[in-house]
C-alpha angles and dihedrals in degrees: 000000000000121000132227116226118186146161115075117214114025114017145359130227114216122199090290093050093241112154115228127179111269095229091053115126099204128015131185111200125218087266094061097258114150118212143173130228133196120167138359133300102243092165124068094231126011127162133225127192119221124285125200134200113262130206119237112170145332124246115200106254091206089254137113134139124207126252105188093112085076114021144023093188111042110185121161136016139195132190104219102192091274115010135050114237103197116179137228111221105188117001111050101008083217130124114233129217124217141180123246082267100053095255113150109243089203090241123120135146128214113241126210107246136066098244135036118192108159133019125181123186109211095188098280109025138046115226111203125190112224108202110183088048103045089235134123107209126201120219127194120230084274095053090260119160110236108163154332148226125204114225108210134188103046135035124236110058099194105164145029139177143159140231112176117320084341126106107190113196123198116222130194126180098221118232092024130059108254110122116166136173114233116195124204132193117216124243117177081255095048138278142329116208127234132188119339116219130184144235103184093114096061100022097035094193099314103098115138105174145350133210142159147240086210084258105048135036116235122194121188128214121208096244080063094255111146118199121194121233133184113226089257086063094254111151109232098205093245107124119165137161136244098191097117105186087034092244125182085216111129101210110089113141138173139006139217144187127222119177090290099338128092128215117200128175133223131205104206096043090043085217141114119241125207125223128192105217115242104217135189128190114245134186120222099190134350139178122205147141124253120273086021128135114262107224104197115194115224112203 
């Protein structure tokens, strides 16, 4: 949606039609938008495409909660709204539930394969990446299996995750570095694949898990290295940790987003560690004249 922005002098309409004072830095319209100024409007009508927030790092928020009741080999996690899944890559083969506050809801189901290494929640299904059997499974809210996709051309499936009607799954040839993204859209008899892109300049055969923020693509090394993607499997150049203690230890799993805070597992520790997302706001496109204000739109 592009934006309309008009008025030069005193004072600028934006798509509410809601005045705000021209030498404003930040403005928040009667809808709830939230946009940022620099400058002045020196032309009558000038448009702006949409912006969006970016994330652009983690920084560790001094919380985490144990999960070693329940686990020795955390792997994935998913935010579900309102509950934690972690899964359980090697002992159980089960996905775990926990509160906000990491507190275990004594619920779990027993997937079907022998190693779990992602798991994603889209809002009515859990997507779980089987890693041993090259397959990415699909669970319903009550851990019931649905459906399945078979991931072909490399072994070691380690991460999924889904933007839109697209289930992207993370492969790794064990023992090599050749880590790519498949993405799959999805037919009521499964899914049909689209463009394979790799990872292999920035994970090098070291990926471990990949999640989303619903805009970008995220994929996480062992050594807890997260590298930024576009859909199109473009690097962005946004790269953070979330090694907290900075330990040398090579066992970091999975991440997960919740709202502006980040959830990533570790191995060694068997725990959970909270991040607090560091954001900047970014413009995709703009048009404008020269000398014009740059509204930038902050979602």
């Amino acid at each position: 949606m592009a934006v309309t922005l008009g008025g030069a002098g005193g004072g600028s309409e934006v798509n509410d039609n809601k005045v705000i004072n021209s030498f404003d830095s930040l403005i928040t319209t009667a809808s709830g938008e939230k946009w940022l100024q620099s400058g002045t409007l020196n032309s009558d009508t000038t448009t702006y495409a949409d912006a969006t927030s970016l994330t652009t790092g983690a920084t560790y928020a001094n919380t985490n909660w144990s999960i070693a009741s329940q686990m020795t080999h955390p792997s994935g996690i998913t935010w579900d709204g309102s509950f934690f899944w972690v899964c359980d890559r090697l002992n159980t083969n089960a996905i775990f539930k926990y509160n906000a506050a990491g507190v275990y809801q004594s619920v779990n189901f027993t997937t079907t394969d022998s190693e779990n290494m992602g798991v994603f929640w889209d809002g009515s299904y859990f997507y779980v990446a089987g890693s041993n059997a090259g397959v990415v499974h699909r669970y319903n809210s009550s851990g019931a299996k649905d459906t399945s996709w078979a991931i072909t051309g490399l072994s070691g499936i380690v991460g999924v995750a889904k933007i839109g009607s697209v289930v992207y799954a993370f492969v790794q040839s064990f023992g090599g570095a050749s880590d790519v993204v498949k993405p799959y859209s999805l037919t009521s008899s499964g899914g049909t694949l689209g463009t394979t892109f790799s990872t292999n300049s920035q994970t090098g055969g070291q990926l471990q898990d990949l999640s989303t923020d619903g805009t970008f693509l995220y994929a996480t090394v062992t050594t807890g290295v997260v590298f930024q993607y576009t859909t199109s499997g473009d690097y962005t150049g946004v790269t953070f940790s979330v090694n907290p203690l900075s330990s040398s230890a090579t066992s970091f799993g999975g991440i997960a987003f919740k709202g502006t805070e980040l959830y990533s597992t570790n191995e060694t520790d068997d725990k959970v560690f909270k991040f607090n997302v560091t954001e900047s706001v970014g413009l995709i496109t703009k048009v404008s004249t020269d000398g014009g204000t740059i509204y930038t739109r902050i979602l």
